[in-house]
C-alpha atoms as an extended CHARMM CRD file, in Angstrom:
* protein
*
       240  EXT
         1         1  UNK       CA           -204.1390000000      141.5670000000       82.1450000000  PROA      1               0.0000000000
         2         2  UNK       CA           -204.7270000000      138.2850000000       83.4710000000  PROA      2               0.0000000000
         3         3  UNK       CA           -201.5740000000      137.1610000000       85.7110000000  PROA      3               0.0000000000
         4         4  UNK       CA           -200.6580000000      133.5600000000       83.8810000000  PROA      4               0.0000000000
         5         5  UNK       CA           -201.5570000000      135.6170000000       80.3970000000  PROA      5               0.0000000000
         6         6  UNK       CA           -198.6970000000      138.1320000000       81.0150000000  PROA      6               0.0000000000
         7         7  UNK       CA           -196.7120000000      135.9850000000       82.5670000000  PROA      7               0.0000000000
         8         8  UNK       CA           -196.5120000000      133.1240000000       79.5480000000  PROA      8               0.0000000000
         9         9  UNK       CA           -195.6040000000      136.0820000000       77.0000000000  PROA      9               0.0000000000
        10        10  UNK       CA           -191.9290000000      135.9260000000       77.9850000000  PROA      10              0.0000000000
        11        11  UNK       CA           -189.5670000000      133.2500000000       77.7420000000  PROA      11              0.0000000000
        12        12  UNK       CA           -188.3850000000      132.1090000000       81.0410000000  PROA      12              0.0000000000
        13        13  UNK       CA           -184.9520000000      131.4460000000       80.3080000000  PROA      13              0.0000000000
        14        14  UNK       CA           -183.9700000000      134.9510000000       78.7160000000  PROA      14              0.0000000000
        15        15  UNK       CA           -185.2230000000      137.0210000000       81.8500000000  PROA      15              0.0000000000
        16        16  UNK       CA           -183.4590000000      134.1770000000       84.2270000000  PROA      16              0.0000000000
        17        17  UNK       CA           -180.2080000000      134.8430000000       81.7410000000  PROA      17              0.0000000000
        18        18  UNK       CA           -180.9680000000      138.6420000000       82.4590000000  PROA      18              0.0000000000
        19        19  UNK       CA           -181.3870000000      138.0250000000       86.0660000000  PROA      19              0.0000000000
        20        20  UNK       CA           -177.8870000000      136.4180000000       86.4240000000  PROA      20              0.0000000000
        21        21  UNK       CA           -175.7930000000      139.0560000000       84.0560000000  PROA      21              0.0000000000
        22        22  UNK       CA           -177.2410000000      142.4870000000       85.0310000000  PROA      22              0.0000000000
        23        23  UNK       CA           -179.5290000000      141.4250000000       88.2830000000  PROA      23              0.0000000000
        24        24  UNK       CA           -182.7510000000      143.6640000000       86.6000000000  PROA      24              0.0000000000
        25        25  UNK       CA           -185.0140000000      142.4840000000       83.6800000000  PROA      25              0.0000000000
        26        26  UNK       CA           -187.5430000000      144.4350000000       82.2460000000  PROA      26              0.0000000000
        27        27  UNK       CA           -191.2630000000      143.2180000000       81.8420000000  PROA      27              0.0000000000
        28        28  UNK       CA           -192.2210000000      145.5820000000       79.1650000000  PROA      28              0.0000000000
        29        29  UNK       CA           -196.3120000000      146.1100000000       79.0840000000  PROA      29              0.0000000000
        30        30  UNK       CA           -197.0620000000      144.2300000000       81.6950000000  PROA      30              0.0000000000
        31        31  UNK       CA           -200.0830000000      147.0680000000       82.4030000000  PROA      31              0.0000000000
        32        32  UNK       CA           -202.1050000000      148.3390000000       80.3690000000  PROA      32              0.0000000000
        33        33  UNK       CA           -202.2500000000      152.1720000000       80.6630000000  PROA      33              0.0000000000
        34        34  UNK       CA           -206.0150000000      151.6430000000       82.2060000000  PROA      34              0.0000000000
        35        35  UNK       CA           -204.7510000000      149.2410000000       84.7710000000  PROA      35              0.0000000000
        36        36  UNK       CA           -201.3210000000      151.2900000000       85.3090000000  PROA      36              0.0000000000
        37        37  UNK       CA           -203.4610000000      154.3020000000       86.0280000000  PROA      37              0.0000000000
        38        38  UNK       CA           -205.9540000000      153.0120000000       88.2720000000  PROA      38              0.0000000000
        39        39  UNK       CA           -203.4910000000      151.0460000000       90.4080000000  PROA      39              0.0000000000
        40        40  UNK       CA           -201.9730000000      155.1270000000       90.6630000000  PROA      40              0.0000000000
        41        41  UNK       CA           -205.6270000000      156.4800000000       92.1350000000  PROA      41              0.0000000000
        42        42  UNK       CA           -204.9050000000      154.1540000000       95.1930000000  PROA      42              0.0000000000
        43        43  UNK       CA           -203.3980000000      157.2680000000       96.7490000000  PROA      43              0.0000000000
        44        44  UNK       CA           -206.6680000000      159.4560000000       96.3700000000  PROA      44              0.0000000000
        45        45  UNK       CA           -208.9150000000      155.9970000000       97.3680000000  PROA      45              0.0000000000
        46        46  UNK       CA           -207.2470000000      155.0130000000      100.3840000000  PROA      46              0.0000000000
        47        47  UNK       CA           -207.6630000000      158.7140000000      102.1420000000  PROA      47              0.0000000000
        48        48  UNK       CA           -210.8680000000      157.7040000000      104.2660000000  PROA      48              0.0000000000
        49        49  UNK       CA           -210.0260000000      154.1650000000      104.3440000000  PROA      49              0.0000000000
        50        50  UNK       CA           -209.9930000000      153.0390000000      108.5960000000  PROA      50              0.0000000000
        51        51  UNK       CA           -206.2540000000      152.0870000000      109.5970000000  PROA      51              0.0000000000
        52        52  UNK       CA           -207.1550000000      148.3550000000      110.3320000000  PROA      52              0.0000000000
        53        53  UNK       CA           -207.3050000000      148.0370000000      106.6470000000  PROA      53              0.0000000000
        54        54  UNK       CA           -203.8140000000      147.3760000000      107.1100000000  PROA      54              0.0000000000
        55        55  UNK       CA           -202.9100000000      150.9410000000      104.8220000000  PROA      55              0.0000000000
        56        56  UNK       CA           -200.5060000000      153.4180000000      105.7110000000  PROA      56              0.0000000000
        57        57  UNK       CA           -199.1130000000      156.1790000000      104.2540000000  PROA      57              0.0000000000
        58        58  UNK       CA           -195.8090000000      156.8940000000      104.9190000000  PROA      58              0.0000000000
        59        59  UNK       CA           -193.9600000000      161.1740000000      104.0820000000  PROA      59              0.0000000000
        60        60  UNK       CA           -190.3000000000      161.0640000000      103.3960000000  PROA      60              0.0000000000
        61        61  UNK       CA           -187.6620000000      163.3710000000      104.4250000000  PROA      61              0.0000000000
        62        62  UNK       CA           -184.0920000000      162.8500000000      103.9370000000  PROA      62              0.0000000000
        63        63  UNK       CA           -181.3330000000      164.6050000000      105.0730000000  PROA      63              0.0000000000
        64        64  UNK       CA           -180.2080000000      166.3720000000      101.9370000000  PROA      64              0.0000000000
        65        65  UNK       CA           -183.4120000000      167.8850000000       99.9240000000  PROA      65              0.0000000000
        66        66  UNK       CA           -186.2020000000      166.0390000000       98.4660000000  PROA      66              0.0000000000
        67        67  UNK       CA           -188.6640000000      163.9410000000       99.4070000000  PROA      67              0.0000000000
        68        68  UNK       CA           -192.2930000000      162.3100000000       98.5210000000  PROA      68              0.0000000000
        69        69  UNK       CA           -194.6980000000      160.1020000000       99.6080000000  PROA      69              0.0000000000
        70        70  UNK       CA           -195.1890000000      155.7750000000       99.9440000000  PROA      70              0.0000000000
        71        71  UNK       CA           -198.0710000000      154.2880000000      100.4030000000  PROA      71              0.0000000000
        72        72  UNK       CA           -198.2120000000      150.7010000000      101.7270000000  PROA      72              0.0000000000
        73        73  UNK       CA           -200.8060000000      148.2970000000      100.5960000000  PROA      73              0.0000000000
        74        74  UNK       CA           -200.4640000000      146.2160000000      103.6770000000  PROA      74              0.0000000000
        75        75  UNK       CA           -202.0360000000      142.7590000000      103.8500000000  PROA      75              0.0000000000
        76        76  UNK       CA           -205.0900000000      144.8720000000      101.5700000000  PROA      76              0.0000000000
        77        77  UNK       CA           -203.5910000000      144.0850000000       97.7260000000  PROA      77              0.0000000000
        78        78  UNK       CA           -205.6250000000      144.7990000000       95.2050000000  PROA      78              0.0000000000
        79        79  UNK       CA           -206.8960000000      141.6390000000       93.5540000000  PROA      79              0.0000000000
        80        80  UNK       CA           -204.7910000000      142.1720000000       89.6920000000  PROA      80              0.0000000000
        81        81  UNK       CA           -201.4630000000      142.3510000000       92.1410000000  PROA      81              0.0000000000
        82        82  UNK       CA           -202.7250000000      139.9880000000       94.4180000000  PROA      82              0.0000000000
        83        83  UNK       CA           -203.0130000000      137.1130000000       91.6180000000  PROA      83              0.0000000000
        84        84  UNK       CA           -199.6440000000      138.8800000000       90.0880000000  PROA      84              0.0000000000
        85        85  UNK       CA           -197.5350000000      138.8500000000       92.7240000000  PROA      85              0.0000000000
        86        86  UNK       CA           -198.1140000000      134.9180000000       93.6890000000  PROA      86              0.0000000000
        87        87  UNK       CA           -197.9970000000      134.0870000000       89.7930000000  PROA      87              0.0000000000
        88        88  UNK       CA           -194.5830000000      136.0350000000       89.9270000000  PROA      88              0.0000000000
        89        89  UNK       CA           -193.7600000000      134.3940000000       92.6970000000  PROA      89              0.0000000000
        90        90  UNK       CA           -193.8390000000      131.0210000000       91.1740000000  PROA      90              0.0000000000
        91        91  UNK       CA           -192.0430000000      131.4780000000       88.2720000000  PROA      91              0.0000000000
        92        92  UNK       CA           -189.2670000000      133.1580000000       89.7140000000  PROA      92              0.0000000000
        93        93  UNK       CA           -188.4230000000      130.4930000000       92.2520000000  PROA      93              0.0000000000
        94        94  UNK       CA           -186.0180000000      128.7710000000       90.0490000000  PROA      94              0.0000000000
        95        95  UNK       CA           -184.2310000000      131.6700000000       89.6090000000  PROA      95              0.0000000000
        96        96  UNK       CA           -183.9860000000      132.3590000000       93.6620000000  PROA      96              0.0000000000
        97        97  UNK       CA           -182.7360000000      129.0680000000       94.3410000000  PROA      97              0.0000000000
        98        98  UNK       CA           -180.1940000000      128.8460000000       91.6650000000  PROA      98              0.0000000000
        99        99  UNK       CA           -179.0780000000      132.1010000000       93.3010000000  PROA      99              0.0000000000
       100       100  UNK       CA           -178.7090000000      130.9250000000       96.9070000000  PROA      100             0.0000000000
       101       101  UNK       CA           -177.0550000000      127.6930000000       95.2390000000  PROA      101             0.0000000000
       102       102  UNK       CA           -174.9510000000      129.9090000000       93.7320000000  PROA      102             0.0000000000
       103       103  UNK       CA           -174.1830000000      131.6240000000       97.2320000000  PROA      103             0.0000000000
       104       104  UNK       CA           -173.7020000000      128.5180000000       98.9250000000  PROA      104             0.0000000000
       105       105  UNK       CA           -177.1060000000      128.8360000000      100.9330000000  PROA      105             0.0000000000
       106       106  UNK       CA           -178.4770000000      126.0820000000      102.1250000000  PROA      106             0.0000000000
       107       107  UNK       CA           -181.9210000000      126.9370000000      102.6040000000  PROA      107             0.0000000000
       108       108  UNK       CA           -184.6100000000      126.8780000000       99.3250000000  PROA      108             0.0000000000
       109       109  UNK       CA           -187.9270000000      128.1030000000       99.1370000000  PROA      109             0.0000000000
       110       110  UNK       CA           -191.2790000000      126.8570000000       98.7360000000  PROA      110             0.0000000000
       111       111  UNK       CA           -192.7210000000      126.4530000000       95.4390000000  PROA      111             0.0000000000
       112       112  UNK       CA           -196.1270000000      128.8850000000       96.7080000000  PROA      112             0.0000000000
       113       113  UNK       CA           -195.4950000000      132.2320000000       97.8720000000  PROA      113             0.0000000000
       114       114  UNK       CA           -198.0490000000      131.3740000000      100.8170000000  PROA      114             0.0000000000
       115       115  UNK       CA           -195.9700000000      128.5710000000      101.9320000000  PROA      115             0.0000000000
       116       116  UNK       CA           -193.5590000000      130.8120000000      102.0420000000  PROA      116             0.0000000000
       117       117  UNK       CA           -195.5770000000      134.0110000000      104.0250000000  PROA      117             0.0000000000
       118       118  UNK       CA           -196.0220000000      131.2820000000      106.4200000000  PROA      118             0.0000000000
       119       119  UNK       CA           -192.3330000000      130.4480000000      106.8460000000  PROA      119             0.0000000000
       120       120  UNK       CA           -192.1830000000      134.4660000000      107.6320000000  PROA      120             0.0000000000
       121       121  UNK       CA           -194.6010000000      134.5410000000      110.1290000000  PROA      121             0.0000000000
       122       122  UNK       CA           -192.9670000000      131.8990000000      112.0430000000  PROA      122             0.0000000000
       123       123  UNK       CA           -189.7970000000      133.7740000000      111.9570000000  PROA      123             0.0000000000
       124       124  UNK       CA           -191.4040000000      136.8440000000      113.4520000000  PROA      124             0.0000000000
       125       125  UNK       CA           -191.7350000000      138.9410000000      109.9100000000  PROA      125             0.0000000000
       126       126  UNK       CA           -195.4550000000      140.3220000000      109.5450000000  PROA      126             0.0000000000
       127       127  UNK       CA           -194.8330000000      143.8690000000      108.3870000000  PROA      127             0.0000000000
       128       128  UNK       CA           -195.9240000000      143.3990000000      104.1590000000  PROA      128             0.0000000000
       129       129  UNK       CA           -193.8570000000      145.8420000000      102.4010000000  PROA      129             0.0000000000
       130       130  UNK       CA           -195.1030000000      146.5970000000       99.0150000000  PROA      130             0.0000000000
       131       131  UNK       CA           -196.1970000000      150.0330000000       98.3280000000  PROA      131             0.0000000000
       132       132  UNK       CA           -196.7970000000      152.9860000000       95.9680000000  PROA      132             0.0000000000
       133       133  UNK       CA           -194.0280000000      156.0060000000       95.6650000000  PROA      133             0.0000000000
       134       134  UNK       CA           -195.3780000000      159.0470000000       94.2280000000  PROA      134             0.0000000000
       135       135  UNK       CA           -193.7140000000      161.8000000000       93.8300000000  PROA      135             0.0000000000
       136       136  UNK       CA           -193.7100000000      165.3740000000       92.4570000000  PROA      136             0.0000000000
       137       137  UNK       CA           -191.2790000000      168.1250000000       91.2050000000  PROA      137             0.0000000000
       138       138  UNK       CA           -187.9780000000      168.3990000000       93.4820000000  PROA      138             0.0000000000
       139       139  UNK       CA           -188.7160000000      164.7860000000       95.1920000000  PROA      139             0.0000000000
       140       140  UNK       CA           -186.7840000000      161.7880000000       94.7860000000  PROA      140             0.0000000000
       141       141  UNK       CA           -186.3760000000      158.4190000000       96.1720000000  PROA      141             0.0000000000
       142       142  UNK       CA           -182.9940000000      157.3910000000       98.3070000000  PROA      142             0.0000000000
       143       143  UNK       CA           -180.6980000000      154.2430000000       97.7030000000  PROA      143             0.0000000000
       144       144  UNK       CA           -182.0850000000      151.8780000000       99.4220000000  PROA      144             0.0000000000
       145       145  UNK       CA           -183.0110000000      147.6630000000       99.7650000000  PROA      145             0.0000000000
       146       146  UNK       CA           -185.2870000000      145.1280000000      101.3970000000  PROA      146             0.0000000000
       147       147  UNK       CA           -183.2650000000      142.9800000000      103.0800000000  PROA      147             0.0000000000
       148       148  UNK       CA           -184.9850000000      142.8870000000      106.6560000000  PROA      148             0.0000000000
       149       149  UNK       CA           -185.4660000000      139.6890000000      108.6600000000  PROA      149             0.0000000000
       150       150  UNK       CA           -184.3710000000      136.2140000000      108.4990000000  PROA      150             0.0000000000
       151       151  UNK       CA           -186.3200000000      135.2740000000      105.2930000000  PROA      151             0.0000000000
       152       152  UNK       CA           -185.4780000000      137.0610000000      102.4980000000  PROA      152             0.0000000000
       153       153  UNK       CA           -186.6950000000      136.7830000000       98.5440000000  PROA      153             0.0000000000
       154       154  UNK       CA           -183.6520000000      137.4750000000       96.5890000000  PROA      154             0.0000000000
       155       155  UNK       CA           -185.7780000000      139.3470000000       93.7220000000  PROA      155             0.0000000000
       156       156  UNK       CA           -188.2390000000      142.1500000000       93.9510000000  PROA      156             0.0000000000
       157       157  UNK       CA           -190.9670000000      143.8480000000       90.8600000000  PROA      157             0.0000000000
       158       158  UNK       CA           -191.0980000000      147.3660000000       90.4530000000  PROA      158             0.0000000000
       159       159  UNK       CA           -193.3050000000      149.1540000000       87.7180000000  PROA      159             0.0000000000
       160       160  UNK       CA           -193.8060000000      152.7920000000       86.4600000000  PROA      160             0.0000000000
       161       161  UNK       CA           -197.5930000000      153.7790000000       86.8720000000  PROA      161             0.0000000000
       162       162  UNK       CA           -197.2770000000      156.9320000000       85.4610000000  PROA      162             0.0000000000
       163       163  UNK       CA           -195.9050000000      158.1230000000       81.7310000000  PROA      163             0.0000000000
       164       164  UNK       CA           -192.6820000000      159.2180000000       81.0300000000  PROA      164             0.0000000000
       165       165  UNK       CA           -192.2770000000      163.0840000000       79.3990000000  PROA      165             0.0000000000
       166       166  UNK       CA           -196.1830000000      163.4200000000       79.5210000000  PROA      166             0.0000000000
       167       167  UNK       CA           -196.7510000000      162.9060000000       83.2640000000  PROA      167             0.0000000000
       168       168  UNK       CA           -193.3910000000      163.8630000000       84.9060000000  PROA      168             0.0000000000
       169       169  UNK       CA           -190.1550000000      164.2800000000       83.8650000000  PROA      169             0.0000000000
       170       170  UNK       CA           -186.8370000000      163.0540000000       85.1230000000  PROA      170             0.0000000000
       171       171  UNK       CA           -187.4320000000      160.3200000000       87.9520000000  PROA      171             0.0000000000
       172       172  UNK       CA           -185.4440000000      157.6950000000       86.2300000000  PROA      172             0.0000000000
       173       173  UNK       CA           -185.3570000000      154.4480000000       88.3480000000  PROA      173             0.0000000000
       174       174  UNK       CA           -181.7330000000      153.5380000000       89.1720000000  PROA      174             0.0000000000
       175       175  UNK       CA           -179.4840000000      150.9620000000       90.8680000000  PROA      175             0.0000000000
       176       176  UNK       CA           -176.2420000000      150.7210000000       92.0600000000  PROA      176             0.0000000000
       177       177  UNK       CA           -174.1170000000      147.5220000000       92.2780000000  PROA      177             0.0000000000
       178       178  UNK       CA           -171.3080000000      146.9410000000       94.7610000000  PROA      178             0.0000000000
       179       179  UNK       CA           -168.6400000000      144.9710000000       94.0970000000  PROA      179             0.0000000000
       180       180  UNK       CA           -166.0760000000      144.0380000000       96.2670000000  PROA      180             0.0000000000
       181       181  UNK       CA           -162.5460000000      145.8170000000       95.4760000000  PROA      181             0.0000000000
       182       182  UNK       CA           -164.2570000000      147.5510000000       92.5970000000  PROA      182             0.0000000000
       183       183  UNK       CA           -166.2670000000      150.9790000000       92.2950000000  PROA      183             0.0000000000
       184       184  UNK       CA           -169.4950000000      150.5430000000       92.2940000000  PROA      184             0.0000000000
       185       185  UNK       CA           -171.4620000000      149.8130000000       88.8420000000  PROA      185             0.0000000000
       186       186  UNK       CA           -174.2770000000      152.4490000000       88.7000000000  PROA      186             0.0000000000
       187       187  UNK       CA           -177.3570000000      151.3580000000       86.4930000000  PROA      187             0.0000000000
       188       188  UNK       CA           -180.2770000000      153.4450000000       84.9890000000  PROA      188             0.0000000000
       189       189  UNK       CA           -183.3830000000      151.0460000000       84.2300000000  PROA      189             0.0000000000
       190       190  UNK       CA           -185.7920000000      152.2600000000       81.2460000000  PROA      190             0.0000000000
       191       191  UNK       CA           -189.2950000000      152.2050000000       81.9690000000  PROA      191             0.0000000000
       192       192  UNK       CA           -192.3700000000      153.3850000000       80.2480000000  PROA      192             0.0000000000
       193       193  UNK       CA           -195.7370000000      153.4520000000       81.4560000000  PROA      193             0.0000000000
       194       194  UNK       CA           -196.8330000000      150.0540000000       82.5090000000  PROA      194             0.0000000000
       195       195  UNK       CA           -193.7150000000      148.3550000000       81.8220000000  PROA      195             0.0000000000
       196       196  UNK       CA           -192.1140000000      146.5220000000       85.4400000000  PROA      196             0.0000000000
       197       197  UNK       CA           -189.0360000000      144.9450000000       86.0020000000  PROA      197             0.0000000000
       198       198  UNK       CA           -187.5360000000      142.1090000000       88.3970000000  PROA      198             0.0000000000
       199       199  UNK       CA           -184.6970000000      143.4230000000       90.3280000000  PROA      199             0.0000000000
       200       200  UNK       CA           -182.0990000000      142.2890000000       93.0960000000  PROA      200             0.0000000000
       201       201  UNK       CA           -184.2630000000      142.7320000000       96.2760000000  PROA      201             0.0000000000
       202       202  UNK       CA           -180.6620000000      143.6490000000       98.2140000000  PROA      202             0.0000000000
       203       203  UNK       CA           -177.6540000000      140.8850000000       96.9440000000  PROA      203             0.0000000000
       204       204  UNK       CA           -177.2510000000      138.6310000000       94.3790000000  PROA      204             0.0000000000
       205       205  UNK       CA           -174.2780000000      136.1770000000       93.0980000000  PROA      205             0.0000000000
       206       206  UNK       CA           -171.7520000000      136.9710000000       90.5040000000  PROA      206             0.0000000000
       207       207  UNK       CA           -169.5060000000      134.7990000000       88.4280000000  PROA      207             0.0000000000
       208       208  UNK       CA           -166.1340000000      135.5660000000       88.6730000000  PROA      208             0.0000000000
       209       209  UNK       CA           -162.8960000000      133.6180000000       87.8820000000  PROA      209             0.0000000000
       210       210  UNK       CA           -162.7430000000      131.8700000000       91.3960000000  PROA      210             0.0000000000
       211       211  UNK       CA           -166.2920000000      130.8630000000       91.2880000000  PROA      211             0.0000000000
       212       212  UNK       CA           -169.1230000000      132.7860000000       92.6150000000  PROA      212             0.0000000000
       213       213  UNK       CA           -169.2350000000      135.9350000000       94.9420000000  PROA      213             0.0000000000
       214       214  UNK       CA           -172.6600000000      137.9640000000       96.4490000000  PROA      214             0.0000000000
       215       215  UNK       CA           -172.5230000000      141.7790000000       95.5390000000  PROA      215             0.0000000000
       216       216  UNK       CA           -174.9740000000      144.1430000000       97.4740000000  PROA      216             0.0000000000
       217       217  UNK       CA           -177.4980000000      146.4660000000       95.2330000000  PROA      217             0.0000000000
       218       218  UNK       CA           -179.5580000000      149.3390000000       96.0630000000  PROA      218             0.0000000000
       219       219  UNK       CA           -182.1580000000      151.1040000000       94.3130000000  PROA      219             0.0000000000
       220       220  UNK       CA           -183.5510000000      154.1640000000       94.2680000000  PROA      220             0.0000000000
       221       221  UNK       CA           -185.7410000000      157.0220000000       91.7700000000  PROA      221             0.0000000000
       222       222  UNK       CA           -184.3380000000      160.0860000000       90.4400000000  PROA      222             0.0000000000
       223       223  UNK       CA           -185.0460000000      163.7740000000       91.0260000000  PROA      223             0.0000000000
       224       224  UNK       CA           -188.4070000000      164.4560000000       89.5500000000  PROA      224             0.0000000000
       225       225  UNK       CA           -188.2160000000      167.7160000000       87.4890000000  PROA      225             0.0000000000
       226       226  UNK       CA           -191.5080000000      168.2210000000       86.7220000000  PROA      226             0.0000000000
       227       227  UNK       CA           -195.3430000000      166.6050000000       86.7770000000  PROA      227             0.0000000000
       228       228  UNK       CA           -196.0530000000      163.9850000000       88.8790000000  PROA      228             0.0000000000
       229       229  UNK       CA           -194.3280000000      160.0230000000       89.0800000000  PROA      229             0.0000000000
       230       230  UNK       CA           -196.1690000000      157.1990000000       90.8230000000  PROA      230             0.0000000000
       231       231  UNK       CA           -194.5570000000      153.7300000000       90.5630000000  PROA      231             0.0000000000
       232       232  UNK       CA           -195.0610000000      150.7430000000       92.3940000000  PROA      232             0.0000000000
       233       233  UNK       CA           -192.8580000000      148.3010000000       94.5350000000  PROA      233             0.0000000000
       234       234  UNK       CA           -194.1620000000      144.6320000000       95.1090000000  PROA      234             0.0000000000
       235       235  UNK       CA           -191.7730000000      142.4540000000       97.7160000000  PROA      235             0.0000000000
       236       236  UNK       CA           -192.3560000000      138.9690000000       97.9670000000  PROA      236             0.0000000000
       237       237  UNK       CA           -191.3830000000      139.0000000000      101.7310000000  PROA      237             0.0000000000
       238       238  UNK       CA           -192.3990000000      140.1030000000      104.8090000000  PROA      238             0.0000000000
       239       239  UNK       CA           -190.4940000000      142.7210000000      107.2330000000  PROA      239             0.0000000000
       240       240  UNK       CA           -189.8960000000      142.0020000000      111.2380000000  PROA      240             0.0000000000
């Protein structure tokens, strides 16, 4: 689906109003289950690709059991998530500077995502970070956020390539909130195949009765039971 065409079939103002209450919206349909499904085969098609396509794959172990596998596109996005992620980009820079307004942050970003890969650069961050996760029965992905570097986009997309109860099973995408002097506010975030949401990248503000305060989120996937789950993570920033 055309970027601007996906883009212009929801209404700014309710995901922004999601955005602030919950600090996830979901996109539903944003693929289509052919696009979903060949943005998945970039595991298989990257195999004999030469490393200066700026592709790397990337095993996970952590300490308890589980695992999987990431794949990062590195500067090498596929044209539909090329034009995506700087159409995203753009329309959710109101949102990220109402947040850091919010936060009492100074700094505001550029309108362009480029102007703002440029701003990066300059402060050392050239590592891009967006990737596919795919994994299969027993793996899982840890709590975790994208908060490295200087330059930082508050919000993230993430998107399920692969179809619930007929591909895998479990692997529900999660995220935990943490507030301070409070338990932390766990999350589950339905998806179905093609559907994507914009999430927290790592903080965002709240509203409480003294103004505002910044809580810190992480994200993770699930155990997978059974089959095979490949989503997607697109960051608007890059890493040091």
């Amino acid at each position: 689906m055309n970027a601007h065409a996906m883009i212009e079939r929801f209404d700014a103002s309710v995901i922004g109003a999601q955005l602030d209450a919950e600090g996830y919206a979901v996109l539903p349909n944003c693929f289509d289950p052919h696009e979903a499904r060949a943005l998945a085969q970039g595991f298989d098609e990257w195999r004999d690709e030469p490393r200066d396509a700026g592709r790397m794959a990337a095993w996970l172990a952590p300490v308890d059991p589980g695992g999987g596998e990431l794949r990062y596109f590195g500067e090498s996005l596929p044209p539909l998530l090329h034009a995506w992620r700087a159409a995203l980009y753009r329309w959710l820079v109101p949102v990220a500077n109402r947040w850091q307004a919010h936060a009492g942050l100074e700094a505001r970003f550029p309108a362009e995502l480029e102007t703002f890969l440029d701003a990066n650069r300059r402060a050392g961050q050239h590592r891009p970070q967006s990737h596919l996760s795919r994994l299969r029965e027993g793996d899982r992905l840890a709590l975790h956020r994208h908060d490295e570097g200087e330059q930082v986009f508050p919000l993230q997309v993430i998107a399920l390539l692969s179809a619930p109860q007929r591909d895998f099973s479990g692997g529900e995408f999660v995220m935990t909130e943490q507030r301070p002097r409070m338990q932390s506010r766990p999350m589950v975030v339905p998806l179905a195949l093609g559907d994507a949401a914009i999430i927290a990248s790592a903080q965002r503000p709240v509203e409480g009765a003294h103004g505002h305060y910044r809580v810190k989120l992480k994200h993770a996937v699930s155990r997978v039971r059974s089959g095979e789950r490949i989503g997607l993570e697109l960051i608007f920033h890059d890493a040091p």
